[in-house]
py3Dmol code that shows the C-alpha trace and the ligand (Angstrom):
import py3Dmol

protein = """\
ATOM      1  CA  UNK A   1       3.306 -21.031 -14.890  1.00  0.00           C
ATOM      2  CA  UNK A   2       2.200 -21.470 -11.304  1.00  0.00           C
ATOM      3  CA  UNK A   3      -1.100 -20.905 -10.874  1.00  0.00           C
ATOM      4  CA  UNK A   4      -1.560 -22.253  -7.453  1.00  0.00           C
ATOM      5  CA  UNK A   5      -3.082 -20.407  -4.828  1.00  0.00           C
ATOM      6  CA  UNK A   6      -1.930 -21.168  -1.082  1.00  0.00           C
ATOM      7  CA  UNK A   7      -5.238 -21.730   1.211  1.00  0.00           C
ATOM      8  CA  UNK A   8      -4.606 -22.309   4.843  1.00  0.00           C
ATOM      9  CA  UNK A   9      -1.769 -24.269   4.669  1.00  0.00           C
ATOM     10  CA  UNK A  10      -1.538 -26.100   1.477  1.00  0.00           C
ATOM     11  CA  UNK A  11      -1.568 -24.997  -2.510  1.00  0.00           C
ATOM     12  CA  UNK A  12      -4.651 -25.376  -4.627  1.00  0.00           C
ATOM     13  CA  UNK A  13      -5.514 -24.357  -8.162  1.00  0.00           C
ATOM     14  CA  UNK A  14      -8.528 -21.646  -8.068  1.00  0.00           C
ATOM     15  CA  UNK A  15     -11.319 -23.861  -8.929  1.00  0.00           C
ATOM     16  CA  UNK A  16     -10.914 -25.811  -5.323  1.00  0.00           C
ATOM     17  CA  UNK A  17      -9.968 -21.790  -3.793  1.00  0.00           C
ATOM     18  CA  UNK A  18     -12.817 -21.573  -1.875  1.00  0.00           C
ATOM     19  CA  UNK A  19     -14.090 -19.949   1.598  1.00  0.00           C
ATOM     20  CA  UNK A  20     -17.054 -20.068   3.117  1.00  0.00           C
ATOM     21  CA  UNK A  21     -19.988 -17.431   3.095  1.00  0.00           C
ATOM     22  CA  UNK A  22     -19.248 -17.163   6.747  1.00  0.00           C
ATOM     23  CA  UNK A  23     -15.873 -16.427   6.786  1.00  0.00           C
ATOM     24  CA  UNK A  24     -15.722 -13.451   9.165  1.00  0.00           C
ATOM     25  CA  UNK A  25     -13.706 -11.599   6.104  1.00  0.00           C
ATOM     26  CA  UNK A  26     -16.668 -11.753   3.981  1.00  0.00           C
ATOM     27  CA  UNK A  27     -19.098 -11.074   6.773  1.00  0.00           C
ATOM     28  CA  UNK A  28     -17.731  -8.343   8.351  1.00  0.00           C
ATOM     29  CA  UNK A  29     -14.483  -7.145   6.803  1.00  0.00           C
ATOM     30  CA  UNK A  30     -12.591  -8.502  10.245  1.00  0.00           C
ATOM     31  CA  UNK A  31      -9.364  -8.957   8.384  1.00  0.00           C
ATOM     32  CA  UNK A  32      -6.156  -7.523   7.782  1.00  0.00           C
ATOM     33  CA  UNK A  33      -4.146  -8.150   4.126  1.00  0.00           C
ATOM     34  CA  UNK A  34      -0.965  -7.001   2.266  1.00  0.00           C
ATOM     35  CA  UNK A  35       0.444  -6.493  -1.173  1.00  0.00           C
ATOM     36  CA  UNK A  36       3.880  -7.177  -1.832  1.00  0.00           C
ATOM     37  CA  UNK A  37       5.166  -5.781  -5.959  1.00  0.00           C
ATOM     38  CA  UNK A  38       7.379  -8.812  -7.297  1.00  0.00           C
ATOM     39  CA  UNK A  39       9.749  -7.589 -10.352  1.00  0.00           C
ATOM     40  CA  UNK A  40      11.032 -10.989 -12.473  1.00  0.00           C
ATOM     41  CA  UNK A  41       9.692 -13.108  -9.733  1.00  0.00           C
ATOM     42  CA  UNK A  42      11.541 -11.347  -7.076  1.00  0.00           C
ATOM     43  CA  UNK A  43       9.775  -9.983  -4.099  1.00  0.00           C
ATOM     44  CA  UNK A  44      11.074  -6.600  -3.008  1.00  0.00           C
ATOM     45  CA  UNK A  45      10.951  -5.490   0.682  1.00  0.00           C
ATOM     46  CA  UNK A  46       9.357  -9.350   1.555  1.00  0.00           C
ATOM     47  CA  UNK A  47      10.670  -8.908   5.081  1.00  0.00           C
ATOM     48  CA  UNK A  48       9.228  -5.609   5.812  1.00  0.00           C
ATOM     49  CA  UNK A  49       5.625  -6.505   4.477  1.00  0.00           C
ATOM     50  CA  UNK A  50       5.761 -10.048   6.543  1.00  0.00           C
ATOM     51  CA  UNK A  51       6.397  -7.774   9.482  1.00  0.00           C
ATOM     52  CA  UNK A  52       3.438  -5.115   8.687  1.00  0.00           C
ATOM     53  CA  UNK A  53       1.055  -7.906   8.129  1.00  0.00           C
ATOM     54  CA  UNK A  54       2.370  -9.445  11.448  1.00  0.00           C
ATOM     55  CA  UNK A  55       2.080  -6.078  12.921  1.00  0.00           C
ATOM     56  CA  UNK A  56      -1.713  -5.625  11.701  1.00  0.00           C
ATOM     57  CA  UNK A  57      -2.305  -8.682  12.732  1.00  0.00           C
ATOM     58  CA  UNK A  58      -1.359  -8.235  16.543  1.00  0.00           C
ATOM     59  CA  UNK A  59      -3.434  -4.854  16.243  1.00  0.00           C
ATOM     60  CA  UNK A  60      -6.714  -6.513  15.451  1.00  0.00           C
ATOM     61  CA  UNK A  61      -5.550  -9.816  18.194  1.00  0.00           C
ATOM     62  CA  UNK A  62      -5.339 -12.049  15.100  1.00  0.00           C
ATOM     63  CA  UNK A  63      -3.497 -15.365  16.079  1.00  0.00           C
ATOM     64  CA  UNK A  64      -1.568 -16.535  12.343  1.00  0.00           C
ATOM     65  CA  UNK A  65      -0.935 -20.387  12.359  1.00  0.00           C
ATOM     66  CA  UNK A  66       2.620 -19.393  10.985  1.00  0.00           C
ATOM     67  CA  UNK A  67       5.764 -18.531  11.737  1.00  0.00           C
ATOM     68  CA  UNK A  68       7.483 -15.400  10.068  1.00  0.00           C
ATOM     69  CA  UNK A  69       9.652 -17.750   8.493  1.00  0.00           C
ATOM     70  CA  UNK A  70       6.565 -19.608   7.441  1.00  0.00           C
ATOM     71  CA  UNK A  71       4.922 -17.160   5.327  1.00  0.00           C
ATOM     72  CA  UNK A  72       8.295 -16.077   3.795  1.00  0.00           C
ATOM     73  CA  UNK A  73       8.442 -19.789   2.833  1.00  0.00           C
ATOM     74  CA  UNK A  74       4.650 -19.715   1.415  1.00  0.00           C
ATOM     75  CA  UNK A  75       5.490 -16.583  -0.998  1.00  0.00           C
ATOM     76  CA  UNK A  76       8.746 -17.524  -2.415  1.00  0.00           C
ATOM     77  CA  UNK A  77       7.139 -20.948  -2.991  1.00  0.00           C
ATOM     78  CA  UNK A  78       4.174 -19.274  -5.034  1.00  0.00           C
ATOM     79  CA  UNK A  79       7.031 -17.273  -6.958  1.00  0.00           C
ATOM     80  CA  UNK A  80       8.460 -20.719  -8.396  1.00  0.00           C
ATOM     81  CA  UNK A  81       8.166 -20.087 -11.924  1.00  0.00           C
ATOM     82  CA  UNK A  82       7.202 -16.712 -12.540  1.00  0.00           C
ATOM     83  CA  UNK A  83       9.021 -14.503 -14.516  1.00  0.00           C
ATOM     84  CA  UNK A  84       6.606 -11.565 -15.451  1.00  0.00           C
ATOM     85  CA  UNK A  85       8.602  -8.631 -15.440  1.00  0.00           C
ATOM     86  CA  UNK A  86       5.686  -7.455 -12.606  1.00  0.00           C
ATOM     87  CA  UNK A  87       3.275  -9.405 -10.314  1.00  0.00           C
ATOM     88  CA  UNK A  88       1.642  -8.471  -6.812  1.00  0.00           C
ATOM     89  CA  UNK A  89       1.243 -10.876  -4.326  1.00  0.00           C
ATOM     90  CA  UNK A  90      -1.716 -10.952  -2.115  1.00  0.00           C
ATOM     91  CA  UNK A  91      -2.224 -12.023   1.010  1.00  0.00           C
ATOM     92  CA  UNK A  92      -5.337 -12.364   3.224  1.00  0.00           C
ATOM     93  CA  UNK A  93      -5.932 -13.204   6.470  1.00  0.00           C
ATOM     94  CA  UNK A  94      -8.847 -13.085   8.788  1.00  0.00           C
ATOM     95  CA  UNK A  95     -11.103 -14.402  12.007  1.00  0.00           C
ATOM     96  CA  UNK A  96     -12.358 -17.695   9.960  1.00  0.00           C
ATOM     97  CA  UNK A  97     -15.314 -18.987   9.740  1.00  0.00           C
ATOM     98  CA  UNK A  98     -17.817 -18.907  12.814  1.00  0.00           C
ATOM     99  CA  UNK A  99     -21.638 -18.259  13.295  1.00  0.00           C
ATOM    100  CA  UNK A 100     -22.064 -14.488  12.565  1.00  0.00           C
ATOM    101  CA  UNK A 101     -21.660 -12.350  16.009  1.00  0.00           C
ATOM    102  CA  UNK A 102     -19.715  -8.664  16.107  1.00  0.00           C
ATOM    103  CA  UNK A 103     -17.289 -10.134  18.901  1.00  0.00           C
ATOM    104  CA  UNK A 104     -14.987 -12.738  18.238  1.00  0.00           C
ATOM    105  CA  UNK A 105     -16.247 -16.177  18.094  1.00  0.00           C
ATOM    106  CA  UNK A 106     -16.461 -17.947  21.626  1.00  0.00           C
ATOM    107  CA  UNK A 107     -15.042 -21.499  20.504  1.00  0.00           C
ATOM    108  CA  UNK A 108     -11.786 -21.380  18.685  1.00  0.00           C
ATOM    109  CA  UNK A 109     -11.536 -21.206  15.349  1.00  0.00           C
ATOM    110  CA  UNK A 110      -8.734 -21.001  12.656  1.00  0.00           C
ATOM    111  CA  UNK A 111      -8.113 -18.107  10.981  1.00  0.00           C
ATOM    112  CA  UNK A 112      -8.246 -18.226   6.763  1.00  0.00           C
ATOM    113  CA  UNK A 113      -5.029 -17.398   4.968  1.00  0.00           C
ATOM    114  CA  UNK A 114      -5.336 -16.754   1.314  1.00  0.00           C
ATOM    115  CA  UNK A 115      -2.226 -16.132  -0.581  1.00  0.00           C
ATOM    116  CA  UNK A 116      -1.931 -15.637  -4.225  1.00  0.00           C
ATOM    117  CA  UNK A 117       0.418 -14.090  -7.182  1.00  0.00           C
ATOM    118  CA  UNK A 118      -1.084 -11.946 -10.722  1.00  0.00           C
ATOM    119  CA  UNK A 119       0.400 -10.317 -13.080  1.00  0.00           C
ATOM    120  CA  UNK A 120       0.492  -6.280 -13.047  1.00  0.00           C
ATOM    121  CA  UNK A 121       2.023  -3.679 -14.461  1.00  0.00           C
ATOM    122  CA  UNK A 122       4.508  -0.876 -13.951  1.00  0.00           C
ATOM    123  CA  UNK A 123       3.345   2.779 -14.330  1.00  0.00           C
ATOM    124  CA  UNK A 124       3.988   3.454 -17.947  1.00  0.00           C
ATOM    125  CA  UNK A 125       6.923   6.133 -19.122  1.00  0.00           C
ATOM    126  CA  UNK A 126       4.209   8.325 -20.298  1.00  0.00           C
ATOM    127  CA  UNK A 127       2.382   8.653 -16.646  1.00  0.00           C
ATOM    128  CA  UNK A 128       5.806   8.662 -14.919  1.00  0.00           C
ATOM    129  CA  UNK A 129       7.331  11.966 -17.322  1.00  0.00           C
ATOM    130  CA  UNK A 130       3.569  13.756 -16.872  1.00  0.00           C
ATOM    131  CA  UNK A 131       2.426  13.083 -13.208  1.00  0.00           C
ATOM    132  CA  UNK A 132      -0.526  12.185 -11.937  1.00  0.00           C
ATOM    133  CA  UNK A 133      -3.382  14.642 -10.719  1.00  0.00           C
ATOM    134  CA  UNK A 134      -5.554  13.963  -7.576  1.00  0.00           C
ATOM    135  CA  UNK A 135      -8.643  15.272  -6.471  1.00  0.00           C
ATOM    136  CA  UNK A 136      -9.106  15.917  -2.346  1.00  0.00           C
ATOM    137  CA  UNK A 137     -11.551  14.819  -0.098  1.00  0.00           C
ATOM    138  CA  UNK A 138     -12.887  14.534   3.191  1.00  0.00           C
ATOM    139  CA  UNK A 139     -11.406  11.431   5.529  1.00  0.00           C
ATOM    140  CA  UNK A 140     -14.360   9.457   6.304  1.00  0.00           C
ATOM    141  CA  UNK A 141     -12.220   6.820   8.215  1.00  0.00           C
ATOM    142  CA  UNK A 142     -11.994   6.002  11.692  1.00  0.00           C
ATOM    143  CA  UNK A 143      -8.217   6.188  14.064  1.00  0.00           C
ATOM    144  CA  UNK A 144      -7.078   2.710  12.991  1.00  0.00           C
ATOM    145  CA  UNK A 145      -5.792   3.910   9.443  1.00  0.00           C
ATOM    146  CA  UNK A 146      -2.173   2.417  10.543  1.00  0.00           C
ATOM    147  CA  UNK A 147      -3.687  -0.791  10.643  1.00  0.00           C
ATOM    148  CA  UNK A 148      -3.818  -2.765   6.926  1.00  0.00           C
ATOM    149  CA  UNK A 149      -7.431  -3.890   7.535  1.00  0.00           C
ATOM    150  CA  UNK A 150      -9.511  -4.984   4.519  1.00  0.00           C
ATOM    151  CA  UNK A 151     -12.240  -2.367   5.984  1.00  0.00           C
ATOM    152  CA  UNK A 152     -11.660  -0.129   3.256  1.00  0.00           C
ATOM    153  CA  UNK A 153     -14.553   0.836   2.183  1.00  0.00           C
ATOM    154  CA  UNK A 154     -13.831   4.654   2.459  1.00  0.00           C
ATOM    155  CA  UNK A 155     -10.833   4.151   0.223  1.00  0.00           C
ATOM    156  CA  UNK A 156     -13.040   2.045  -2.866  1.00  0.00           C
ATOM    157  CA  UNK A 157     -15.524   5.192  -2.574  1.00  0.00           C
ATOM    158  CA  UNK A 158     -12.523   7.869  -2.648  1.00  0.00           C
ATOM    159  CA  UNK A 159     -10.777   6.078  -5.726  1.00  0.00           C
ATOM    160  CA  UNK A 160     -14.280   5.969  -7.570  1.00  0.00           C
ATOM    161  CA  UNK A 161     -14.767   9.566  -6.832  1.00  0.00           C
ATOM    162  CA  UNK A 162     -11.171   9.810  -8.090  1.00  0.00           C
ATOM    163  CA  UNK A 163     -12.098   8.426 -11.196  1.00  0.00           C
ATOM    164  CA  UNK A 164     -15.275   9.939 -11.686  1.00  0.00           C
ATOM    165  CA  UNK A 165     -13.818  13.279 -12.147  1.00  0.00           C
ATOM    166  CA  UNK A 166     -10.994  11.966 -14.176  1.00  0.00           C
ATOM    167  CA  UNK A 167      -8.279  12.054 -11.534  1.00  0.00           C
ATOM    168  CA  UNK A 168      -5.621   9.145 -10.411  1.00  0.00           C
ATOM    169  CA  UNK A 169      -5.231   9.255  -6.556  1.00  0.00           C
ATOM    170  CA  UNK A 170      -7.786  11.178  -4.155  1.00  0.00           C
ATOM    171  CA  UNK A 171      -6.022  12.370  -0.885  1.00  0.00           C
ATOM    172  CA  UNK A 172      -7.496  12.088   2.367  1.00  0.00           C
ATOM    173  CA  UNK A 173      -8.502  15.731   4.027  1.00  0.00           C
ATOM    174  CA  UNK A 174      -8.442  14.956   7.914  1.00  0.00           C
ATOM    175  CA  UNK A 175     -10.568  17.853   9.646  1.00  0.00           C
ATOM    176  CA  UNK A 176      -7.824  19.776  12.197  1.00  0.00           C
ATOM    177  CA  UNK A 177      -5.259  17.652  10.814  1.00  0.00           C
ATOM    178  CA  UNK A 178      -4.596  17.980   7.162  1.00  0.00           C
ATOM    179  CA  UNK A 179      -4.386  16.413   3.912  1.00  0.00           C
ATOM    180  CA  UNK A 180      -2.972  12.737   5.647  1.00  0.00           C
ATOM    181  CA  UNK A 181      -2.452  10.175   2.893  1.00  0.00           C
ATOM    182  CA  UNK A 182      -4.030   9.138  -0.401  1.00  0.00           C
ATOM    183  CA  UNK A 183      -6.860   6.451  -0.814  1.00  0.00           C
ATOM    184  CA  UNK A 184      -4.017   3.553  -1.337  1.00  0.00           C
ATOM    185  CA  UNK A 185      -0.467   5.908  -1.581  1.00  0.00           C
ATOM    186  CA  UNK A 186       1.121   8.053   1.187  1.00  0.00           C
ATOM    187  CA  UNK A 187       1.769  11.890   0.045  1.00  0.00           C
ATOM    188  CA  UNK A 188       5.195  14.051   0.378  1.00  0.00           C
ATOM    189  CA  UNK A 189       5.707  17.306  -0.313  1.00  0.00           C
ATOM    190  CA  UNK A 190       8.896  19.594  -1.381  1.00  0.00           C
ATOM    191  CA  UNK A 191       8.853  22.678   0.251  1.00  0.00           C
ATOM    192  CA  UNK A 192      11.744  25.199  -0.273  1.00  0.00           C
ATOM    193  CA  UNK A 193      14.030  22.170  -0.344  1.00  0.00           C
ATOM    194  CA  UNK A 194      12.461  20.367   2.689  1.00  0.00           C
ATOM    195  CA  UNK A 195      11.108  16.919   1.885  1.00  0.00           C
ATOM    196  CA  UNK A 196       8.308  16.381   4.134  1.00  0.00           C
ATOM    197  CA  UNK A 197       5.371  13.444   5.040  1.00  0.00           C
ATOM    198  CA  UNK A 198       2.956  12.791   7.443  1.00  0.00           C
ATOM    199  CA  UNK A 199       4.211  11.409  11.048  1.00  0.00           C
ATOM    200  CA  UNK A 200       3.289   7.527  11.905  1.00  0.00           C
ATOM    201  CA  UNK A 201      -0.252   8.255  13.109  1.00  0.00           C
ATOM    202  CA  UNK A 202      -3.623   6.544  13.291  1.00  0.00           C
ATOM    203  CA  UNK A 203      -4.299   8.713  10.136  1.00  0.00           C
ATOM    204  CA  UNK A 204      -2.128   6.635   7.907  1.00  0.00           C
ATOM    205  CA  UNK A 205      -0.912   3.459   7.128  1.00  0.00           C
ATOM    206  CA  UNK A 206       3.298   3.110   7.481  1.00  0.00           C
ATOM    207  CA  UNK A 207       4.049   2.831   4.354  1.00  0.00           C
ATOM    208  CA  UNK A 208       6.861   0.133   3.119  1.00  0.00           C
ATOM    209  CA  UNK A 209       7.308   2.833   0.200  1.00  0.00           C
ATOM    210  CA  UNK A 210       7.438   5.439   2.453  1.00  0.00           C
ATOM    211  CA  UNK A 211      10.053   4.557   4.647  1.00  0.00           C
ATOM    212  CA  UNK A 212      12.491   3.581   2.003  1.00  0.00           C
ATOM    213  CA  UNK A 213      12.125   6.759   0.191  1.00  0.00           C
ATOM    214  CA  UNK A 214      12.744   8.357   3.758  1.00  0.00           C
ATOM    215  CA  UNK A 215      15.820   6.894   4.184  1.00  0.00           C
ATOM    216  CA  UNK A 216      16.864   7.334   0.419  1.00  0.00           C
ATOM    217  CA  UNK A 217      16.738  10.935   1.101  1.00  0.00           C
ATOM    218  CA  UNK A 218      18.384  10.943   4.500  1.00  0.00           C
ATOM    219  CA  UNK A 219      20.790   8.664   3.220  1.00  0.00           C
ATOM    220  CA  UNK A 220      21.590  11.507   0.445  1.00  0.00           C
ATOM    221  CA  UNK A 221      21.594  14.130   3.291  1.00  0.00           C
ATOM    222  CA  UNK A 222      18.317  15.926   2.057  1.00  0.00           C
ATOM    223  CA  UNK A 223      16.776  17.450   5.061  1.00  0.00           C
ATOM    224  CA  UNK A 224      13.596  15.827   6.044  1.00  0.00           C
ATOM    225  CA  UNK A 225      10.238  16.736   8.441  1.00  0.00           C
ATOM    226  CA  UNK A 226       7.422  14.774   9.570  1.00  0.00           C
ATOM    227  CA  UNK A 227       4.336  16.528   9.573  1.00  0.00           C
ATOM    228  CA  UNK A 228       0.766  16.973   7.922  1.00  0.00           C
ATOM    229  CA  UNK A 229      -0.016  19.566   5.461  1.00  0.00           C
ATOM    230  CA  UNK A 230      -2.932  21.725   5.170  1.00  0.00           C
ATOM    231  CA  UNK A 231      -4.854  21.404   1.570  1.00  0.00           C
ATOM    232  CA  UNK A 232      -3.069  25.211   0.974  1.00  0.00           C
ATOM    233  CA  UNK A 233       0.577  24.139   1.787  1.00  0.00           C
ATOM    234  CA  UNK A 234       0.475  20.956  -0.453  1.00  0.00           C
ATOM    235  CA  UNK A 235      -0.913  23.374  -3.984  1.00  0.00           C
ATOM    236  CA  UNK A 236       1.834  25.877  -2.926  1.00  0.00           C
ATOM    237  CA  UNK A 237       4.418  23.400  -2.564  1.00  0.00           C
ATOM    238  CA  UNK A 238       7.235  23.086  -5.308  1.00  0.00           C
ATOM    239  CA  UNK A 239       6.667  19.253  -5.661  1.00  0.00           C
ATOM    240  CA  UNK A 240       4.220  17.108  -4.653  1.00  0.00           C
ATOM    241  CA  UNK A 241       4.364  13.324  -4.865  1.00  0.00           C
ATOM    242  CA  UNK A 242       2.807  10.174  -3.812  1.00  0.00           C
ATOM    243  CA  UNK A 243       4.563   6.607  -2.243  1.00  0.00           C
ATOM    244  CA  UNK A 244       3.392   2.988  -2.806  1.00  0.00           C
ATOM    245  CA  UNK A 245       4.156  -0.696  -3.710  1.00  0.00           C
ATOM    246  CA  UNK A 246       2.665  -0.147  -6.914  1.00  0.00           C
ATOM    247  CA  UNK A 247       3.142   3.096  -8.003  1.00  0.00           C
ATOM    248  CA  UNK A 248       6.964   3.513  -6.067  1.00  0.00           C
ATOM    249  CA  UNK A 249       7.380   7.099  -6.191  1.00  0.00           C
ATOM    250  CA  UNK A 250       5.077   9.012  -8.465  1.00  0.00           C
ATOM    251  CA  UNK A 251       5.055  12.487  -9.307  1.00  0.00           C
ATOM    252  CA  UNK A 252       1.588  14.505  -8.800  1.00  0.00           C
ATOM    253  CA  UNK A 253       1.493  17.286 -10.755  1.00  0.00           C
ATOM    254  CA  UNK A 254      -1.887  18.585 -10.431  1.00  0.00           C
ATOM    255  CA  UNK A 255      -4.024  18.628  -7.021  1.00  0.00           C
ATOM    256  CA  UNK A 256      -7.760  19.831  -6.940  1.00  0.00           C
ATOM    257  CA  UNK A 257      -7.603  21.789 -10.139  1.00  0.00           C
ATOM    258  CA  UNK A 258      -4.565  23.365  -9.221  1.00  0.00           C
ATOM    259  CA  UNK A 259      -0.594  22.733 -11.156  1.00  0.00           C
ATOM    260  CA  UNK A 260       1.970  21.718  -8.554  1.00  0.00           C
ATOM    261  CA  UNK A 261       5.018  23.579  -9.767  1.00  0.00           C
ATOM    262  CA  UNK A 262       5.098  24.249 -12.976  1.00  0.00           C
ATOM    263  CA  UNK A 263       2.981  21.352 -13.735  1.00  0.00           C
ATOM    264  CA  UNK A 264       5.744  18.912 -14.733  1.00  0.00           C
ATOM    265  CA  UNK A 265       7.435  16.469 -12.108  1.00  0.00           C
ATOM    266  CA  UNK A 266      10.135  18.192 -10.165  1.00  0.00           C
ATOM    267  CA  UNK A 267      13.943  17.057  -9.957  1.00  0.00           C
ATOM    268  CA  UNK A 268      13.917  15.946  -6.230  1.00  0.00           C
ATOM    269  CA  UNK A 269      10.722  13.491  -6.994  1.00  0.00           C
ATOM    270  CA  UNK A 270      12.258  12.727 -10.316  1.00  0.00           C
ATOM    271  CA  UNK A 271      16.078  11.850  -7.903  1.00  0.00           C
ATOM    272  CA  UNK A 272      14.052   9.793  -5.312  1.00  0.00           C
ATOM    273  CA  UNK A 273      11.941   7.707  -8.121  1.00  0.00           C
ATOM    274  CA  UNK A 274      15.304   6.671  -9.792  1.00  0.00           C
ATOM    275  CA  UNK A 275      16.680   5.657  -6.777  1.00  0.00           C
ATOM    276  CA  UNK A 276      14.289   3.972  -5.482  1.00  0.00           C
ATOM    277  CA  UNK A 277      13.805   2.041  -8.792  1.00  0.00           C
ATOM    278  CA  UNK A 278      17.866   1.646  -8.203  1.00  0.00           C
ATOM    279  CA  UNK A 279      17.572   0.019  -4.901  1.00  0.00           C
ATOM    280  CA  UNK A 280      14.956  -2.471  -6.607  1.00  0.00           C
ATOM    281  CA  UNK A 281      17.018  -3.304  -9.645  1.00  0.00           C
ATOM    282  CA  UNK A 282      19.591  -3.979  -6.745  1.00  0.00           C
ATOM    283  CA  UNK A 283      17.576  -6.211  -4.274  1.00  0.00           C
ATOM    284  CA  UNK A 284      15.903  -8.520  -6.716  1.00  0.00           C
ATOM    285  CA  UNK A 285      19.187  -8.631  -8.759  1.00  0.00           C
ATOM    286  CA  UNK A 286      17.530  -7.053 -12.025  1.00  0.00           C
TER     287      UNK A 286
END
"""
ligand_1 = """\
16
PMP
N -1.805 4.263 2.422
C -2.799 3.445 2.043
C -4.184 3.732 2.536
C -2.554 2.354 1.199
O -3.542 1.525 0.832
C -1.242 2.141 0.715
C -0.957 1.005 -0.242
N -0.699 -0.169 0.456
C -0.222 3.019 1.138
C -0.549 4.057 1.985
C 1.194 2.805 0.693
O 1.776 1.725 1.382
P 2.923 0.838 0.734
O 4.018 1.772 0.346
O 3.340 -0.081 1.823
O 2.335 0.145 -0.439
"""
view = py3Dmol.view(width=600, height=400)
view.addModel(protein, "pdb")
view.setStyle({"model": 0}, {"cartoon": {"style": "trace"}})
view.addModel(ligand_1, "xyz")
view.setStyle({"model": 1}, {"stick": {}})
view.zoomTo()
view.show()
């Protein structure tokens, strides 16, 4: 199995993975990242997370030292070899290493690009038939939410609250905007047949998930509206369910103590989860 790790430009085994203490990154979070869910070794959307990182990367004036076609070279090379039926692959990149300062360093200096593969695991059967329930609270984030910026401290504290009362996902509350996205999933909501998320915003991060299961459903000519939803609308609604690379479509079922529906996952989440599962069996040729 290839445990190799890809560290500014060449592979390495973890022992010799190594960055400095002052790697900007570690310093002061001035880096962007992305996850990318590989089924048998195959990565699914590759081309649409190489263009978000690229994306987040312009945002925070982050010069990569490679091409596009580069760091679609660099993954599939790290996928040599594995055939776990799951794996994530990480990527990292940030300011380098420099003398600690807020701005960016005056002499030039590379950025460091991490890259690595693990093992995970699909949502099991049981989660995916019950839902998951989710706890709300308030966004303590800043306007740059669209941006995939390893500043995510507000996110680590909302999944620990999360799992300190016993919950799976806690959703962002945005004051005089609405309940935006969860801590690492975007939300959508089924109201009287209406499938509905939030707009691209600085509130949320354009989800790779998200946009497939958008056109899934406008491909199957279910209407569809972008907009936020209060804490109230999202309880009332008849489904409620989250998007992301890990968790595809997933089915919440109860939301701040209350049952979404009749507490079980409804037929248009359960429709979208399938096919989006479909369209992955189809692109990595399961
Ligand atoms: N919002 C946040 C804050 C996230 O961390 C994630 C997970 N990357 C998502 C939304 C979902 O994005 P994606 O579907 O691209 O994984």
């Amino acid at each position: 199995m290839n445990k190799m790790i890809f560290l500014n430009g060449q592979f390495v085994s973890q022992d010799k993975a190594l960055v400095s203490i002052k790697d900007r990154g570690f310093q002061l979070g001035d880096g962007i990242y992305e996850v990318i869910r590989c089924y048998k070794g195959r990565a699914f959307s590759l081309n649409e997370h190489i263009d978000r990182l690229l994306k987040s990367a312009e945002a925070i004036r982050l010069e990569l030292p490679y091409s596009r076609n580069d760091l679609i070279e660099y993954v599939k090379e790290l996928l040599v070899g594995v055939t776990w039926d799951y794996a994530d692959i990480y990527i990292q990149a940030t300011r380098g290493v420099a003398p600690r300062t807020h701005e960016f360093p005056a002499a030039k200096v590379n950025p460091t690009v991490v890259m690595y593969v693990s093992q995970s695991h699909g949502v099991p059967e049981r989660t995916r038939e019950k839902g998951i329930t989710a706890i709300i609270v308030p966004d303590t984030r800043g306007t740059i939410c669209n941006i995939k910026s390893i500043n995510i401290l507000p996110n680590v504290l909302a999944k620990q609250a999360a799992v300190e009362a016993g919950a799976d996902e806690a959703l962002f509350e945005r004051e005089g905007v609405g309940v935006v996205e969860g801590a690492s999933s975007n939300i959508f909501a089924v109201q009287e047949g209406v499938l509905s998320t939030g707009p691209l915003s600085p509130y949320t991060l354009p989800g790779v998930t998200r946009d497939c299961v958008l056109q899934l459903a406008r491909s199957q000519g279910l209407p569809t509206e972008l907009r936020f939803h209060s804490r109230k609308e999202l309880i009332a609604a008849s489904e409620v369910f989250i998007t992301s690379t890990s968790k595809e479509v997933l089915a919440v079922t109860s939301l701040a103590g209350h049952k979404i529906g009749d507490g079980r996952p409804g037929p248009i989440t359960l429709k979208l989860a399938k096919d989006y599962r479909a369209l992955v069996e189809r692109e990595c040729g399961l």
